[in-house]
C-alpha positions in Angstrom: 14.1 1.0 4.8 11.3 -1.6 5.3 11.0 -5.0 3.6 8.1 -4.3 1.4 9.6 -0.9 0.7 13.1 -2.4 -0.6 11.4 -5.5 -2.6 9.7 -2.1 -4.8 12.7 0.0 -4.3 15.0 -2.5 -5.5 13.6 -4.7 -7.9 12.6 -1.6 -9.8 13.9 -1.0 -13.3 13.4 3.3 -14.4 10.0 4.0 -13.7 7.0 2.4 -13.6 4.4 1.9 -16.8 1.1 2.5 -16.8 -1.7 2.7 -19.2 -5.7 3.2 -19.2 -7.6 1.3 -21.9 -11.1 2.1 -22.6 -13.1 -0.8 -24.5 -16.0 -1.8 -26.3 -17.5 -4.8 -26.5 -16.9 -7.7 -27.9 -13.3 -7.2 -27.6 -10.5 -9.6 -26.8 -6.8 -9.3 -26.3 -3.7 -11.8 -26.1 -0.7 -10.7 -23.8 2.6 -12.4 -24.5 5.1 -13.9 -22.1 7.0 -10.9 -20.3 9.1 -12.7 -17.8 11.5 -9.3 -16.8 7.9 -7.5 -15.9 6.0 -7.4 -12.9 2.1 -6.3 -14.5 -1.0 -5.7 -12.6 -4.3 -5.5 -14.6 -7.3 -3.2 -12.6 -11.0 -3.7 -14.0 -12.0 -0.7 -13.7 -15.3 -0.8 -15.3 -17.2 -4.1 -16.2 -16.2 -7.4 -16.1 -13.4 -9.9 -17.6 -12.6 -13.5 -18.4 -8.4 -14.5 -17.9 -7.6 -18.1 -19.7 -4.5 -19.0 -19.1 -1.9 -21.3 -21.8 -3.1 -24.2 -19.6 -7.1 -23.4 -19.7 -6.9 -22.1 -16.5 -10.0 -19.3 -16.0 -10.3 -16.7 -13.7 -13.5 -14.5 -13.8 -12.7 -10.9 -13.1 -16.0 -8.7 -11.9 -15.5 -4.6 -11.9 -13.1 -3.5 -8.9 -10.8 -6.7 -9.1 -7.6 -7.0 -9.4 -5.3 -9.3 -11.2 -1.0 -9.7 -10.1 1.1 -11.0 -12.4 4.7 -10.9 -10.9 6.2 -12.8 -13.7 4.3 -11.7 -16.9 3.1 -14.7 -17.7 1.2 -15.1 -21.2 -2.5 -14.8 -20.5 -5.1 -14.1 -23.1 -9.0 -11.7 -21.6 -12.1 -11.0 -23.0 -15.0 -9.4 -22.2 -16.5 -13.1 -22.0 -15.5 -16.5 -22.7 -17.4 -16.8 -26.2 -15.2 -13.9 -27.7 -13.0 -15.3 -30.2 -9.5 -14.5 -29.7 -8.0 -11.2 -30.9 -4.7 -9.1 -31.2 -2.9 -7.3 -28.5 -3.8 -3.5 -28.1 -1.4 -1.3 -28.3 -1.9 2.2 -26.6 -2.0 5.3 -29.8 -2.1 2.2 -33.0 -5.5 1.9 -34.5 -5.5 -1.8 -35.8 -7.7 -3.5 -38.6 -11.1 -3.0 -37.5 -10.2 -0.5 -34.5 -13.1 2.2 -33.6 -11.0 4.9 -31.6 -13.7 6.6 -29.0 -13.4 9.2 -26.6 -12.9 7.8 -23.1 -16.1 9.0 -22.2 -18.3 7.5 -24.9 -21.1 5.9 -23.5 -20.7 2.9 -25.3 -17.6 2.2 -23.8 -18.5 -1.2 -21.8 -14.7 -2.1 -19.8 -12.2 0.2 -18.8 -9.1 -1.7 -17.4 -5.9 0.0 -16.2 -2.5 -2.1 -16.8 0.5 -1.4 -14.6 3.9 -2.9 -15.1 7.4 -2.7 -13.9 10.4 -3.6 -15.5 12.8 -6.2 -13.5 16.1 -6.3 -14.2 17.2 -9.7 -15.0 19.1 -11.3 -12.2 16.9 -9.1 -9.8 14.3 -10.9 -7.5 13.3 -11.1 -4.1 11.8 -14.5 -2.7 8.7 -13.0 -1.6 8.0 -12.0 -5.3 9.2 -15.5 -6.6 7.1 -17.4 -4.2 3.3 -15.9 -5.7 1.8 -17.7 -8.3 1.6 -16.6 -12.1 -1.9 -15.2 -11.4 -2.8 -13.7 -8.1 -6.6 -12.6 -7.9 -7.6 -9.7 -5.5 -11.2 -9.2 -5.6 -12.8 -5.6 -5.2 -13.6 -5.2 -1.3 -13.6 -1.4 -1.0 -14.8 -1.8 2.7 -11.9 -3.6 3.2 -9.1 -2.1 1.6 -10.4 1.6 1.5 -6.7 2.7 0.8 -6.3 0.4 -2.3 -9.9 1.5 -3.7 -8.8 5.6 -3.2 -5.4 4.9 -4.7 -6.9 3.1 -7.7 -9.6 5.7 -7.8 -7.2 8.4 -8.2 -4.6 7.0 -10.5 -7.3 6.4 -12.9 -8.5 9.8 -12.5 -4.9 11.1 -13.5 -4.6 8.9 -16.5 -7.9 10.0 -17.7 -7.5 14.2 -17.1 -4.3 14.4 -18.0 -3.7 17.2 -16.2 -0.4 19.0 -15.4 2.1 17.3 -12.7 1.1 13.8 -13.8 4.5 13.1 -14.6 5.3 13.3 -10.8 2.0 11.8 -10.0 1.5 8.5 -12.0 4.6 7.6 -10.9 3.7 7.8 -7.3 0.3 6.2 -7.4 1.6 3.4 -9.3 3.7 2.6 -6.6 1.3 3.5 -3.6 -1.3 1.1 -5.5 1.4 -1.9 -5.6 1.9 -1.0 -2.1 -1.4 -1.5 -1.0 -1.9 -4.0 -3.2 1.1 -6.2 -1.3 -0.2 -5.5 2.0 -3.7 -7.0 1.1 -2.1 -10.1 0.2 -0.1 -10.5 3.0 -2.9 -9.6 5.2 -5.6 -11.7 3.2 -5.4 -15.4 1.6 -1.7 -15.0 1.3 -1.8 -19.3 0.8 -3.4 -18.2 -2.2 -0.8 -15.6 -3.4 1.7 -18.1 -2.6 3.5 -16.0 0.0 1.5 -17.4 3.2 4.8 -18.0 5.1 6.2 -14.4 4.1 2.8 -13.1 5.6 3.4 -14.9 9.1 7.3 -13.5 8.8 6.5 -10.5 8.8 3.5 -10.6 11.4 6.3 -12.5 13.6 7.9 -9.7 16.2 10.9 -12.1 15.6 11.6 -13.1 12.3 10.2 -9.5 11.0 12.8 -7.6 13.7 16.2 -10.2 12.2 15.2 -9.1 8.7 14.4 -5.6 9.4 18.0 -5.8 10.4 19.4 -7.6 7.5 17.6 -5.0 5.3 19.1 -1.9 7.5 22.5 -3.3 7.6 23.6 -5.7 4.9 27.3 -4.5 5.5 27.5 -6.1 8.8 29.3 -9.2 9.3 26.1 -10.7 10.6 25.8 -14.3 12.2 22.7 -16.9 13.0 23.9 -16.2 16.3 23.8 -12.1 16.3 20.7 -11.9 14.2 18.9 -14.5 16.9 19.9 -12.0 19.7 18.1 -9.4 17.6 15.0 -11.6 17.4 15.0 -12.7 20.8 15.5 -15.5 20.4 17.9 -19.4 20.8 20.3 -19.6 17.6 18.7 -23.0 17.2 15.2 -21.8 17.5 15.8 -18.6 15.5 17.1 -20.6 12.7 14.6 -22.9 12.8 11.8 -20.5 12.9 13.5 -18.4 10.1 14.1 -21.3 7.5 10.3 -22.4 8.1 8.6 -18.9 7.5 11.2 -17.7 4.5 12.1 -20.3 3.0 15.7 -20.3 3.0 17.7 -19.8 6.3 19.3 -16.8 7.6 22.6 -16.7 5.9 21.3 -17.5 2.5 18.7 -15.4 2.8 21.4 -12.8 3.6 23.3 -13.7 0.8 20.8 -13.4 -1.7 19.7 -9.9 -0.4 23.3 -8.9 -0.5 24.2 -9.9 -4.2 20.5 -8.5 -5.2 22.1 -5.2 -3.6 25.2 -5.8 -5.8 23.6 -6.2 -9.0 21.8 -3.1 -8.4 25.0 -1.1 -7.7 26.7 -2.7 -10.6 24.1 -1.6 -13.1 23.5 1.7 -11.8 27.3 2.8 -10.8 30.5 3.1 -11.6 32.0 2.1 -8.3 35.1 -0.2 -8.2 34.2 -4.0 -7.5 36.4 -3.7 -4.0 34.0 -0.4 -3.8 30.5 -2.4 -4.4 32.1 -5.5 -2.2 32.4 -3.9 0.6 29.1 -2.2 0.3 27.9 -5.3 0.8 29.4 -7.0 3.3 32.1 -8.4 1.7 35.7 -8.4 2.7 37.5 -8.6 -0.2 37.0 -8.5 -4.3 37.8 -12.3 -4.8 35.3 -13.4 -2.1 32.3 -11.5 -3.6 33.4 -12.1 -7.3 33.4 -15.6 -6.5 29.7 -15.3 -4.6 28.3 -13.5 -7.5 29.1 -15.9 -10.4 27.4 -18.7 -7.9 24.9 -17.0 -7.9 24.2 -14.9 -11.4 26.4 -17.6 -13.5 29.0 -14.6 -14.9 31.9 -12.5 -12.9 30.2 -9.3 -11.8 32.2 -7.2 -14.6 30.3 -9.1 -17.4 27.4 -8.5 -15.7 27.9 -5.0 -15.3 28.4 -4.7 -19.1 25.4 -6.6 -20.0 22.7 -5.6 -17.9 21.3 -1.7 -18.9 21.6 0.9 -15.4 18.5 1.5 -14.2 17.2 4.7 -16.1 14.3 4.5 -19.1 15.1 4.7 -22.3 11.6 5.6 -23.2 8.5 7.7 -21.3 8.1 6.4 -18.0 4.2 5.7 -18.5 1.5 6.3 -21.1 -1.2 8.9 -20.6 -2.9 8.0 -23.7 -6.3 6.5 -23.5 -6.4 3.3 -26.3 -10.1 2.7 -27.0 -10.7 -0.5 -29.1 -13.8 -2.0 -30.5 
């Protein structure tokens, strides 16, 4: 499997979350801190204004996009003069609260909020390098594959039609797909992943962690992993550490114990079973690796942290419409 694929595949809790919100205006809604969630907010229809805790304002016109890989608290509105309100929740009429077909008219903003649940402990530096707000603005021309996923994901939200429980799923991921390759192939200095975007542009450094990501297992070495890029150890390393962020080894590392937390979770395998899975030799080695790295032996771990199936629907088909 690919990079981009296994940062999705991996980091994944259950199944993905999405909802479709049809509003009126004025309206205004405050989002809490989420830090186990990765959201992405669509404007759909109309237009936006995002203030962050610190006052930080980003103006969101109809098409745009907004990332939010840690769920950071945010409050939007339909304009910067609406006075704060209370979140919306999808199927809960609040005080005040008009409830209007999704078709209405007078329905000023649509938005379409996607999420995914990260296990804790479960991260990938690519998705802890962006920043707490990551603004793609609508460029259909473009990103023609982005527009037609979002297009059609908001289509199945809307119709609720039979098979979208196979559907939603699907789109959510192929619009986070397409959402990561436009950063990497846009402003990624402004996603905060611009060395990530020249790793994987780099024939080198994308072929030594294409490798790491096909074989964790193997007893890898700066020196095999540089004669898989082509390259010097010295230079491979060097060239590695500059466009990752971590060098080879501990990049390896942290993919591996990622891997582990994921089989612990979701499996009942032994902890010799799961070690050598990942590339360890024996129990007390990776035991050892994984309290470094999670602060707790893997067997607490395992008893803490939920496996990876939802304990609720997958994603909301409702429409919430709010005044």
């Amino acid at each position: 499997m690919d990079v981009l694929s296994d940062v999705l595949t991996v980091l994944r809790t259950g199944r993905p979350f999405a909802a479709r919100f049809s509003l009126v205006a004025p309206w205004s809604n405050h989002h809490g801190s989420h830090p186990d969630g990765f959201g992405v907010q669509v404007m759909v229809r109309g237009g936006a204004v995002l203030t962050a805790p610190g006052g930080e304002t980003i103006k969101l016109e109809e098409g745009d996009v907004l990332v939010l890989p840690r769920g950071s608290e945010h409050h939007v509105a339909d304009a910067p003069g609406t006075p704060p309100g209370s979140p919306c929740f999808v199927g809960e009429e609040r005080a005040g609260a008009v409830l209007r077909s999704a078709e209405d008219p007078e329905a000023t903003h649509v938005i379409v909020c996607l999420a995914y649940e990260l296990a804790p402990g479960r991260t990938h530096p690519m998705l802890g390098a962006m920043t707490d707000f990551v603004h793609v603005p609508a460029d259909a021309a473009a990103r023609p594959d982005l527009t037609s996923a979002i297009a059609m994901l908001d289509n199945e939200l809307r119709a609720e039609r039979s098979g979208g429980d196979t559907l939603v799923p699907a789109l959510v991921d192929a619009v986070l797909m397409y959402l990561l390759r436009a950063m990497l192939e846009g402003n990624a200095r402004h996603c905060g992943f611009d060395g990530w975007a020249e790793a994987l542009a780099d024939h080198s450094i994308s072929a030594a962690l294409q490798a790491i990501h096909t074989e964790p297992a193997r007893q890898w070495s700066v020196t095999s992993l540089g004669e898989v890029a082509g390259l010097s150890r010295s230079a491979f390393s060097r060239r590695f550490t500059e466009l990752v962020g971590q060098p080879p080894l501990g990049y390896l590392t942290s993919w591996r114990l990622t891997l582990a937390a994921r089989l612990l979770a979701d499996t009942d395998a032994p902890l010799a079973t799961v070690a050598r899975q990942v590339g360890y030799a024996s129990e007390f080695a990776f035991a050892a690796a994984f309290k470094r790295d999670f602060g707790q032996p893997p067997g607490q771990f395992r008893k803490q942290v939920p496996p990876c199936e939802p304990a609720v629907p997958p994603f909301r088909r409702e429409t919430a419409e709010v005044a």
